[in-house]
N, C-alpha and C positions, 0 to 999 in steps of 0.2 A: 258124933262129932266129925269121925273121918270120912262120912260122905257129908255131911253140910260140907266142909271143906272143898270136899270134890264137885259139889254141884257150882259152890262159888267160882273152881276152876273153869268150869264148864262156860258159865256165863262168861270169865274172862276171852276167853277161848274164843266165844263164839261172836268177841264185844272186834270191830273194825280197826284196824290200825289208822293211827291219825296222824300226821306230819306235823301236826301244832294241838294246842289246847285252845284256839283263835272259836271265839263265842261272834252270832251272829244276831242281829237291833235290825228291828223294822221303823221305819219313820214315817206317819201317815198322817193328811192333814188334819183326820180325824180323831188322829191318836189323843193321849193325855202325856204331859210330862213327865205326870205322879204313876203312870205306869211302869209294868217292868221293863217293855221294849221288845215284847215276845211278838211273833208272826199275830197274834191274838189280840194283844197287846200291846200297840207301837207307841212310840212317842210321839212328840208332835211337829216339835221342831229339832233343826240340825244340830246344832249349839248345842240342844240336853244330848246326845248323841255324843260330838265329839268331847263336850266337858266329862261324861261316866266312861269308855268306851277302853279298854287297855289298847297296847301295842298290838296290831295284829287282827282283832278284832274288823267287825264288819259291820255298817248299817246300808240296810236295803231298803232305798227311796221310793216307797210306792206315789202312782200318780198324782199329780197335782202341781201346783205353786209353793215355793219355800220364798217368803218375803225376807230376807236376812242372809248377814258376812257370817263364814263362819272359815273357825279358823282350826284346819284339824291338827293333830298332836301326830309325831310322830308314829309311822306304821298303822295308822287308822284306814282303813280301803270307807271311803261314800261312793256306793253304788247304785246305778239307775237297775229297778227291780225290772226284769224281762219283758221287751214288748209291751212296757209305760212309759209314758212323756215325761219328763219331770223338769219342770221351768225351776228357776231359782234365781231369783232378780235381789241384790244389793250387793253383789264383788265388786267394787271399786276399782279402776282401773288406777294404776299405781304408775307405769311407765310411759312414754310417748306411742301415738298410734304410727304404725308403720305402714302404707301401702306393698303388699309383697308380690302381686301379681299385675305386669302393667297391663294397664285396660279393662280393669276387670273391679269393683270394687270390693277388693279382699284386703284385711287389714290384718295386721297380729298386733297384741298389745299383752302386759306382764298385769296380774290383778293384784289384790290385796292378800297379805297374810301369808306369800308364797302357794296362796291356791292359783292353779290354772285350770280353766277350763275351756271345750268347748263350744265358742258363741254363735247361733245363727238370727237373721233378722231381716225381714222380707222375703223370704221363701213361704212361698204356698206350699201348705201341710199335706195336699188332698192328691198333689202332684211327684210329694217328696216321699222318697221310701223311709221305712221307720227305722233311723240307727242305733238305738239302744241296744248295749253290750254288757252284760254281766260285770264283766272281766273290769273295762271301762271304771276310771272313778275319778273327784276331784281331783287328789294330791297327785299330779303326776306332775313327771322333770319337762314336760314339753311348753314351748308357747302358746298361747290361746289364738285360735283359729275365730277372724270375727270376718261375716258376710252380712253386709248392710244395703237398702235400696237408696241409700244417698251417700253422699261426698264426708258425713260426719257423723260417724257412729257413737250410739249412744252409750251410756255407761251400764245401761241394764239392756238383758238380752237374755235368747233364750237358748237353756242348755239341753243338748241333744247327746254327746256322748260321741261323737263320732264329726268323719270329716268331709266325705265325698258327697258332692251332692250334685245329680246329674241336671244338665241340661233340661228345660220344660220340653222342647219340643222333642229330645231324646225318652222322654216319659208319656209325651201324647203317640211316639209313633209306639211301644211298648202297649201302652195302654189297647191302640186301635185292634189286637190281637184278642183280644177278652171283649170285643165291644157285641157280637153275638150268642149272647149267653145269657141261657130263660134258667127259672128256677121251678119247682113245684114242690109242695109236699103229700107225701102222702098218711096213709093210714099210721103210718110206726113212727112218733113222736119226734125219735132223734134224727131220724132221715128225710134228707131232702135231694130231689133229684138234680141236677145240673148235667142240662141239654147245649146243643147246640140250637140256636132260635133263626132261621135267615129269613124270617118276621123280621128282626131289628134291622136286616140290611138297611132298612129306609134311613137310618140314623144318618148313614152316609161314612161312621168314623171309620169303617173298616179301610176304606181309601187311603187316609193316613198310617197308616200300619208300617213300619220300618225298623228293620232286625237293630238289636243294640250296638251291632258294627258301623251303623249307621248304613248300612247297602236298603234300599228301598224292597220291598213285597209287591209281587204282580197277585193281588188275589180276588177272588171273583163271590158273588154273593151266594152263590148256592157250596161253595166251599168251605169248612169248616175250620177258620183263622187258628186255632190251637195245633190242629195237625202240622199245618203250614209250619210253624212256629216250634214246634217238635220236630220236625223233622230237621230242621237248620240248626237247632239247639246241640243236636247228637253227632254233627257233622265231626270229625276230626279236624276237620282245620278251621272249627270252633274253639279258643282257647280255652275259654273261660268252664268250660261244662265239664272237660274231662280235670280241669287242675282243682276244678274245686271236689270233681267226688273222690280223686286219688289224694287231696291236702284231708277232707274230711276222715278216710280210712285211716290214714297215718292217726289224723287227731284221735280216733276213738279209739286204736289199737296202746300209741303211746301216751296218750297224756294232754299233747300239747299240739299244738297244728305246725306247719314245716312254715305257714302265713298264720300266726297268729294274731287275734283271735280267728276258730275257722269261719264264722259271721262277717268278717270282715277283709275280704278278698279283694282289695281297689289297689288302684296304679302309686299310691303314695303310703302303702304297707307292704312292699316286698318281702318273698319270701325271705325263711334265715339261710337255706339252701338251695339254689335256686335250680342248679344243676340234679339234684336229689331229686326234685321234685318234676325236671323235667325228663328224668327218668322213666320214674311211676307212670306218668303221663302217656311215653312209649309205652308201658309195658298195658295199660288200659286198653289204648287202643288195637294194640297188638292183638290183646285176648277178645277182643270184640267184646269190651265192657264188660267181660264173667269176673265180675267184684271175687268170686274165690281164688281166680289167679291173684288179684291182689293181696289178699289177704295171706296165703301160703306164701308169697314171696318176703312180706313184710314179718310175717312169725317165722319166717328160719331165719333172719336176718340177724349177725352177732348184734349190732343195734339193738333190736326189741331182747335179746335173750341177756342183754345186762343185768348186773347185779341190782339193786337198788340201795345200797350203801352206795353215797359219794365217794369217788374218790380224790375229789378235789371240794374244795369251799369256794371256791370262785363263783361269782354271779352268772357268770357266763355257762358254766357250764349245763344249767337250766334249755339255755336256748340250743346248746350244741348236742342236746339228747345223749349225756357223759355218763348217764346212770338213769335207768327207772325209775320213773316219777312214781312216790310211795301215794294211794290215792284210795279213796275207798270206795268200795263196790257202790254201785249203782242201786238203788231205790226196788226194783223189779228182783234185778239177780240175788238182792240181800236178801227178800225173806223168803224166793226159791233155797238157797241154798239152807237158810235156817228151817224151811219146813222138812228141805229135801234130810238135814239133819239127825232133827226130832222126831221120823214121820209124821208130821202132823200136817197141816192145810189151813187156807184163808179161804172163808167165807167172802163174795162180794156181790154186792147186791146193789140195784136202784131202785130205791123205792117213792119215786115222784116223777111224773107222771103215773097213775093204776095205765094199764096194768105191771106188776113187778119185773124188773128184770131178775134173773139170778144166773150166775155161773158157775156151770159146776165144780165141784171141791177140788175135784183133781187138775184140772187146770193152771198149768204156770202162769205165774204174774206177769212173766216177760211174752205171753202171749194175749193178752187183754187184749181186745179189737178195741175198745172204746175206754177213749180218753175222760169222758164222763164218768166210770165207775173206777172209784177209787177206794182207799181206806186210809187211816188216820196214821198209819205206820209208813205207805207209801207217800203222804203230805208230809210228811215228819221230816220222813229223805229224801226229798228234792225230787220227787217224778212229774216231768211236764206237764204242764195241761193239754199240751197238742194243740195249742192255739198259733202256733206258726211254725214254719220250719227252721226255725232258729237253735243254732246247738245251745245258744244260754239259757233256753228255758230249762232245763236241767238245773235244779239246785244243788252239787256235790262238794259243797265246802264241811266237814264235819263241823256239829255243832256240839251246845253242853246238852240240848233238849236229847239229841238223838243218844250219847253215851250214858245220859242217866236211864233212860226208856231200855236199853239194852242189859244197864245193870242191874235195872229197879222193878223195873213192869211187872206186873201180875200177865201182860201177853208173852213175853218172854217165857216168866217163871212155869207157865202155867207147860209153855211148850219143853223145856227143859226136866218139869215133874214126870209129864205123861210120855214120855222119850222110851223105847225100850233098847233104844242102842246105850241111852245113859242108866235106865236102870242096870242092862247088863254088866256094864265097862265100873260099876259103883255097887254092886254086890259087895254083900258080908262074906268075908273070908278072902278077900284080895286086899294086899296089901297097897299102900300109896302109891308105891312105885307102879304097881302092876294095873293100876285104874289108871292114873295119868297118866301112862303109855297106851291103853287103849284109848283112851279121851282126845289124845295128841294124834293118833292113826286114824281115827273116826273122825275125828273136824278138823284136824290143817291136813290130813294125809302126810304123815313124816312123824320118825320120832323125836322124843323130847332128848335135847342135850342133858346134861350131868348136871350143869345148874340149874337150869328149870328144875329137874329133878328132885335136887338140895333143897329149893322154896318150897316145894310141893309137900316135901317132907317136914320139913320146918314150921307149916303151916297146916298142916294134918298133927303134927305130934299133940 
């Protein structure tokens, strides 16, 4: 009884601190209603979504069309799922159109239901970058942003989740940068080579080629457009290139970007710090880009070394970084740490295309080269597909699937049985106290206080 006890510890122990009990709904146009709403199992439309869904709760809008108003319930997040389109035609526009930009046809108008979102309409797709943002969702306090190609915007349109949207001819000279580039594949299934081709010069687009400062490129056809394009990228009195990998650091160190979301670095989402962040930016190019000076500057910083108990309830103090965002390990580092644990290991394997891939056992998860092999523990926890370089392709919102899988699993249980740090620490002839002080040494590194303690005992007796 007194190790059942103990191993149930163990699973505790080893289960991720969560900031809400906030459950996570897929909505696919494929889904069914009479579904549960699981990643496996989505619903179909929005309406079932926000009519089941509590406070706090999240549904993630995979691609497609939602014909239908819907009207969400207090604290409910609709979010476009990573790197998919998601149109949604029937919000009723509820208040007068407004023109907000002269000369330009940009309108804001207030929709139905206290939803806002926002609207685009005549923008070429193929020219536009893709803005979809995790973070992004209907119910927000902002007005709806609507770009139309005539004088009277319509009542349906389509939702993108985002607001910047560059210039065509700022996107054709962009474009003219990549316009000599061959592909080939070879013998190994998942690789494919990408050359530089000055074949394509006949195209002529490399002509048009111009930095997004908008300064023109002198470039010549037996030269290699990326290079060009890299090298002006890294320039320091480049702004954009060093603010976004010193906003990024910040973001993946603390929590939150200093420009939140880090995806979305434009002129009408200023930083929360602006001076902070033009610091970093010194201290980047200072170090000649050695991302570890950044990092060693930002982990001694009293900033990162905060508590994570609030000290205040204020909304704000989210954005002023007043405390440690409580947050749960990442996908990769969760089941390193849980094998590093249990001594145990993940198998991972591709087995489609023959011939097999396999990697060997000892290898960390947070070292995988290839975003193709994965396992059903790492899709559980939100690990990218490496299908862009988007920080929202990360899923780290804790779910119910991922804390039942940690308290229920036979993969869990299985690593927790054959453990010999936990058979040691759960030996006959130590008493409660003395195995949940080793259990508490062994997997948080720290002793257990007095009331932990007291549970432990109370729940062993």
């Amino acid at each position: 009884m007194k190790r059942t006890a103990l191993l149930t510890l163990t699973a505790l122990l080893l289960t991720p601190l969560a900031a809400s009990h906030a459950a996570e709904f897929y909505v696919a146009p494929n889904g069914n209603d009479a579904n549960s709403g699981s990643r496996a199992a989505p619903w179909k439309t929005l309406s079932k979504a926000a009519n089941t869904m509590a406070s706090g709760d999240t549904a993630i809008i995979r691609v497609g069309t939602y014909r239908e108003t819907v009207t969400p319930r207090a604290g409910q997040i609709f979010a476009a799922a990573a790197g998919e389109l998601v149109e949604v035609t029937g919000c009723d526009v509820v208040g007068p159109w407004r023109q907000v930009e002269p000369g330009r046809p940009v309108y804001m108008a207030e929709v139905t239901a206290e939803v806002r979102a926002v609207f685009f309409r005549g923008q070429a797709m193929d020219l536009a970058r893709h803005p979809n943002h995790r973070g992004d969702h209907l119910a927000t306090d902002s007005w709806a942003k609507v770009v139309v190609s005539d004088a009277k915007p319509d009542r349906t349109a389509r939702v993108e989740f985002s607001g910047e949207q560059w210039p065509t001819n700022q996107w054709v000279g962009l474009t003219a940068f990549f316009s000599q580039v061959g592909y080939k594949a070879t013998a190994e299934w998942k690789e494919e080579i990408v050359y530089f081709d000055p074949g394509r010069a006949t195209n002529g687009l490399w002509r048009a080629a111009r930095f997004p400062d908008g300064q023109p490129s002198s470039l010549t056809p037996e030269r290699d457009p990326r290079a060009v394009f890299a090298d002006w990228l890294i320039q320091p009195q480049n702004p954009w290139f060093t603010r976004n990998i010193a906003n990024r650091v910040w973001s993946w160190l603390l929590g939150r970007g200093i420009i939140h979301e880090p995806d979305d670095a434009r002129a009408d989402n200023p930083p929360s710090h602006p001076e902070l962040l033009a610091y970093l930016e010194k201290e980047l190019i200072g170090a000649k880009y050695e991302l570890k000076h950044l990092f060693r500057l930002i982990l001694n910083s009293r900033t990162y070394q905060l508590a994570s108990i609030p000290a205040s309830d204020r909304p704000e103090a989210e954005t002023h970084f007043a405390h440690y965002p409580l947050r749960r390990l990442e996908a990769e580092v969760l089941i390193d740490a849980l094998n590093q644990i249990t001594g145990s290991t993940e198998k991972y394997t591709s087995a489609i295309p023959e011939p097999f891939t396999f990697i060997p056992e000892n290898q960390r998860s947070i070292a995988l080269p290839d975003g193709s092999i994965t396992s059903s523990f790492l899709e559980l926890f939100g690990r990218p597909p490496r299908d862009t370089g988007m920080e929202s392709e990360r899923a780290n919102r804790p779910t119910a699937a991922q804390r039942l899988h940690l308290l229920n699993s036979i993969h869990i249980q299985r690593k927790i049985e054959q453990s010999r740090m936990i058979q040691y620490q759960t030996q006959d002839g130590k008493t409660p106290r003395e195995m949940a002080t080793g259990l508490y040494l062994g997997i948080l590194s720290r002793l257990p206080t007095e009331a932990e303690l007291k549970v432990v005992e109370s729940y062993a007796a």
